[in-house]
Backbone as numpy.savetxt, mean C-alpha at the origin, in Angstrom:
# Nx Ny Nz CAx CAy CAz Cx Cy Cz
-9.80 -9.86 4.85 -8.56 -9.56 5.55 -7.44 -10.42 4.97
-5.97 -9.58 4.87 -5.21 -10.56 4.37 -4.17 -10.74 5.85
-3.44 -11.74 5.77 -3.02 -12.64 7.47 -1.21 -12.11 6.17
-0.30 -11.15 6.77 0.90 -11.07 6.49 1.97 -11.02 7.50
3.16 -11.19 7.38 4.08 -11.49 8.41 4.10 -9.99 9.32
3.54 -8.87 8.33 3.70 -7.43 8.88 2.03 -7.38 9.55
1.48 -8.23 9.76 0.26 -8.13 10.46 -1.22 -8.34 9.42
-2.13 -7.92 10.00 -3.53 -8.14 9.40 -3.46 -6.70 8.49
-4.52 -6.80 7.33 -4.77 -5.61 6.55 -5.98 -5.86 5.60
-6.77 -5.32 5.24 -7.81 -4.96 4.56 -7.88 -4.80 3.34
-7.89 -5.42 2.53 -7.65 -5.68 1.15 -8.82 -4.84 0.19
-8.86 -3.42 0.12 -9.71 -2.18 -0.42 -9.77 -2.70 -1.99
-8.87 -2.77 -2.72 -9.21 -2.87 -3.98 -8.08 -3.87 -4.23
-8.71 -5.10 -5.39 -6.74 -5.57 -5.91 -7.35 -5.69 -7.55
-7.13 -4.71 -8.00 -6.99 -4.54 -9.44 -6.17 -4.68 -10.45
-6.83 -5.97 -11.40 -6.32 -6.93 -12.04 -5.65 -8.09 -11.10
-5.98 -8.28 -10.10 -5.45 -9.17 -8.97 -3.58 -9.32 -8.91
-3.60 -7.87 -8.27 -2.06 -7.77 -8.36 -1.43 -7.98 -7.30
-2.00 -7.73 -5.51 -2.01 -8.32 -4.76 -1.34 -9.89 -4.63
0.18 -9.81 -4.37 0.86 -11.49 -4.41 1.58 -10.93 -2.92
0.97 -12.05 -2.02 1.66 -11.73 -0.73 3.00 -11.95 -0.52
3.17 -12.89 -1.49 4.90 -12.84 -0.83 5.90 -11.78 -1.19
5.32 -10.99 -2.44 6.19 -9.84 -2.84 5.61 -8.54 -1.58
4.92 -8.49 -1.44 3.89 -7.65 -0.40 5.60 -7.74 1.26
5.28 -9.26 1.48 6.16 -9.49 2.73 7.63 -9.01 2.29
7.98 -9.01 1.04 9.70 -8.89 0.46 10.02 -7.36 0.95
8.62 -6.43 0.33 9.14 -5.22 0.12 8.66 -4.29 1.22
7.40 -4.63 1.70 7.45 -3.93 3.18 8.03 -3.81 4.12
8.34 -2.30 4.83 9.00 -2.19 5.59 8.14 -1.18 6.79
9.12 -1.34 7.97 7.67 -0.93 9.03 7.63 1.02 9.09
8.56 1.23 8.28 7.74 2.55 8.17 6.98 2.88 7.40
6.15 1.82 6.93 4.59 2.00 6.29 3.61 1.79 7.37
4.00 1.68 8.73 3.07 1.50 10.39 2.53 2.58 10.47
3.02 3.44 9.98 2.44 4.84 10.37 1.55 5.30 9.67
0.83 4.27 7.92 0.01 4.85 7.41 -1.50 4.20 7.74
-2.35 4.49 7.09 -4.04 3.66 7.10 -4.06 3.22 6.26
-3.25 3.53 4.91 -3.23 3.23 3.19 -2.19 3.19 2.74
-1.86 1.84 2.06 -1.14 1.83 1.41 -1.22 1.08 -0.08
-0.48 1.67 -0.65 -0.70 1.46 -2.39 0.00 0.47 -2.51
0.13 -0.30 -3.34 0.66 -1.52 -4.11 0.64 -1.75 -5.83
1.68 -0.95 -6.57 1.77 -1.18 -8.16 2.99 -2.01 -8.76
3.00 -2.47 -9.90 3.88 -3.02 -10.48 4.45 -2.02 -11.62
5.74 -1.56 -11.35 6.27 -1.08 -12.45 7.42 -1.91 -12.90
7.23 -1.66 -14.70 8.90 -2.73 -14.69 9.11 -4.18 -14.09
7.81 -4.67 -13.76 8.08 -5.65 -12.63 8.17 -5.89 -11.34
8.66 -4.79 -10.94 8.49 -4.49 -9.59 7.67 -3.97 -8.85
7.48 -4.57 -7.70 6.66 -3.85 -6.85 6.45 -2.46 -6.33
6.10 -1.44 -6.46 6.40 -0.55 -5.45 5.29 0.07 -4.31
5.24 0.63 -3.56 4.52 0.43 -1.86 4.67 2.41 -1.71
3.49 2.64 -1.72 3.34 4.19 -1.24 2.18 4.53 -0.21
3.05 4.82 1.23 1.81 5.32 1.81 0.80 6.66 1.91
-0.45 6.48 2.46 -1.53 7.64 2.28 -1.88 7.71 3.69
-2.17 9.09 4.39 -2.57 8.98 5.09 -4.20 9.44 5.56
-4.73 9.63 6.87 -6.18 9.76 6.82 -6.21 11.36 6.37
-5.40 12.07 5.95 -5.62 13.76 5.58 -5.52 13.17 3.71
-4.71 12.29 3.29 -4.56 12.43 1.86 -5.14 11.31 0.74
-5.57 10.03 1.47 -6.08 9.22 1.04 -6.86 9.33 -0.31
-8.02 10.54 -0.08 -8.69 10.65 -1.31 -7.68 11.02 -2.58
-6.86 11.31 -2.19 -6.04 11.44 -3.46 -5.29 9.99 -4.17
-5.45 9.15 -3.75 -5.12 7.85 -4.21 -5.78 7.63 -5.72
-7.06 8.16 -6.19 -7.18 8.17 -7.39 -5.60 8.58 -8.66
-5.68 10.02 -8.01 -4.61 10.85 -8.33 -3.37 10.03 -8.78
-2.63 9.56 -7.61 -1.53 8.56 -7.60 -1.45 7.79 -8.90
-2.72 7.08 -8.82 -2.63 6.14 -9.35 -2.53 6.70 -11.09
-3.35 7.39 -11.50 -3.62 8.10 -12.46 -2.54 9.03 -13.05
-1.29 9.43 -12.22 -0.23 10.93 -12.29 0.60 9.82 -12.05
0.64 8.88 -11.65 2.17 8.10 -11.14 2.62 6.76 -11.85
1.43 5.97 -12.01 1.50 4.49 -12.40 1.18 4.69 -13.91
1.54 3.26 -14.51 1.92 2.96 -16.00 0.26 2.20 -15.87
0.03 3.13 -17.40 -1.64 3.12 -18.00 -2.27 1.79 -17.51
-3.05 1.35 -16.70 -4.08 0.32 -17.06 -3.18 -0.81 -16.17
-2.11 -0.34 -15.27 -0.99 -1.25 -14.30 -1.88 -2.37 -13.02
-1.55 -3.24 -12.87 -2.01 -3.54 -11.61 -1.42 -2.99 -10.47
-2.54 -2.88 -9.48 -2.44 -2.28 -8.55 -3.49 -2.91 -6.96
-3.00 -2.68 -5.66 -3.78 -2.75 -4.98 -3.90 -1.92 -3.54
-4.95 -1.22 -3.16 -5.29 -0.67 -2.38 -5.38 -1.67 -0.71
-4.57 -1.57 0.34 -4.62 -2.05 1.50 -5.12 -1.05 2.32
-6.00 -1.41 3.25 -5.95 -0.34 4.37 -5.81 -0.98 5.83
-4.84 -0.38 6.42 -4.27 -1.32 7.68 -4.74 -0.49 9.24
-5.46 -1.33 9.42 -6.85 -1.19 10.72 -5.89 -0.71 12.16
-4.78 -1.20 11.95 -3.92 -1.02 13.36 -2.52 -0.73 13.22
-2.79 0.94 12.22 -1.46 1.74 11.92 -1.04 2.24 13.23
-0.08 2.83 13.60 0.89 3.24 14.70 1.01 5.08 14.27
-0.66 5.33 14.91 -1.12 6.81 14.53 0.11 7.77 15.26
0.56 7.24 16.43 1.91 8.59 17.16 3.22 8.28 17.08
3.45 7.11 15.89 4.41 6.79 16.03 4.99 8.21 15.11
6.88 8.59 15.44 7.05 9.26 14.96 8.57 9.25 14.31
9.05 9.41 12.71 10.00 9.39 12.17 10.57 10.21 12.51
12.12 9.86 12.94 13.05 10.88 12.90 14.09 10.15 11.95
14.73 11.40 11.55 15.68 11.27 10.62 17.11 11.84 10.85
């Protein structure tokens, strides 16, 4: 389990140990509450944060493979106490 200012989360994969919490706390924001999964890659340097939910998850191979730069670090979170009815309006 990792202990972040946005709560507890489940640390699924951190490949090439890309997982750095304090960039994790910079760039999250709480409308990632609403997922079970969330991605974590470095492009360019930067972080970027994509959520999955329990219908699309298996496609996280995909993502990673169609979206991210060849051979990138990356890490898989899965957060135990998402906010399943919460609901976006726009």
């Amino acid at each position: 389990m990792v202990e972040s200012v946005h709560g507890e989360f489940e640390l699924v994969k951190n490949f090439r140990e890309a997982f750095v919490l304090d960039d994790f706390n910079k760039r999250y924001v709480e409308f990632f509450d609403i997922y079970p999964y969330v991605v974590g890659d470095y492009s360019g340097g930067l972080l970027r944060l994509k959520g999955f939910s329990e219908d699309n998850y298996q496609t996280i191979p995909d993502y990673i493979m169609e979206s991210c730069a060849p051979n990138c670090a990356y890490y898989i979170l899965k957060n135990p106490n998402y906010d399943k009815g919460k609901i976006i309006i726009e």
